[in-house]
C-alpha positions, 0 to 999 in steps of 0.5 A, spaced: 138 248 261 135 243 266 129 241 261 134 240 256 137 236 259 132 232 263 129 231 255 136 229 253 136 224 259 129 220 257 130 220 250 136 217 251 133 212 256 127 210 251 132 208 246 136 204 251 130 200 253 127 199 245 134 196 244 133 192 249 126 190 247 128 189 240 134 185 242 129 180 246 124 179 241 129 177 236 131 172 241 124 170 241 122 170 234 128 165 233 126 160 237 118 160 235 122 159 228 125 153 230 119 150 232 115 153 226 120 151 220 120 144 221 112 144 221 112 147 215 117 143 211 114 136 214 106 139 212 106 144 206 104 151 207 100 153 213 096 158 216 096 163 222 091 158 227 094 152 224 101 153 226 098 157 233 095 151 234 101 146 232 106 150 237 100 149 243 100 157 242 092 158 242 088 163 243 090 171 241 096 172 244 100 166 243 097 168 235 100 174 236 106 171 237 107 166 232 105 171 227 110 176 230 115 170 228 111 169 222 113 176 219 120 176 221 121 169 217 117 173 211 123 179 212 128 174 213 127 171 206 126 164 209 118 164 208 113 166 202 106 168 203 101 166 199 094 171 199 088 169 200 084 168 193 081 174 190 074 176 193 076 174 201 073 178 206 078 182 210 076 179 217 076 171 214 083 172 210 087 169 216 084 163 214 086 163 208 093 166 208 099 161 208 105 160 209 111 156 206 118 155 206 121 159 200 124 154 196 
């Protein structure tokens, strides 16, 4: 009975704390994608380092985060991802892949 409820207790603290996670990164997704939107409707499409490095978010972790934003945009609809041309090694892709306001 008491595991039953100890399990019950930790699921229920996981979800609440995923909940809370989610809901703070979508706040910070929207306000990278305040910044990145008006980039890319004044310049075309962009890269990942490209956008990282016009936001001064360098480095890998704030690559990350800016791609984080980037995929929420794309799942939103509000951006288009353009593929790296065929024949493109996996680990250059990044180099290549653009993103673009769809329109």
């Amino acid at each position: 009975m008491e595991s039953t409820i100890i399990g019950v207790a930790t699921a229920v603290g996981v979800a609440i704390g995923l909940g809370i996670h989610q809901a703070r990164q979508s706040k910070k997704n929207a306000s990278l994608a305040e910044g990145i939107l008006p980039l890319l409707t004044a310049r075309g499409p962009l890269t990942l380092p490209v956008l990282a490095e016009e936001l001064g978010m360098n480095g890998l972790t704030g690559r990350g985060k800016v791609a984080m934003a980037l995929n929420a945009m794309v799942s939103e609809g509000t951006l288009v991802v353009v593929d790296a041309p065929e024949g493109t090694p996996q680990l250059k892709k990044v180099h290549f892949i653009q993103y673009k306001v769809r329109g």
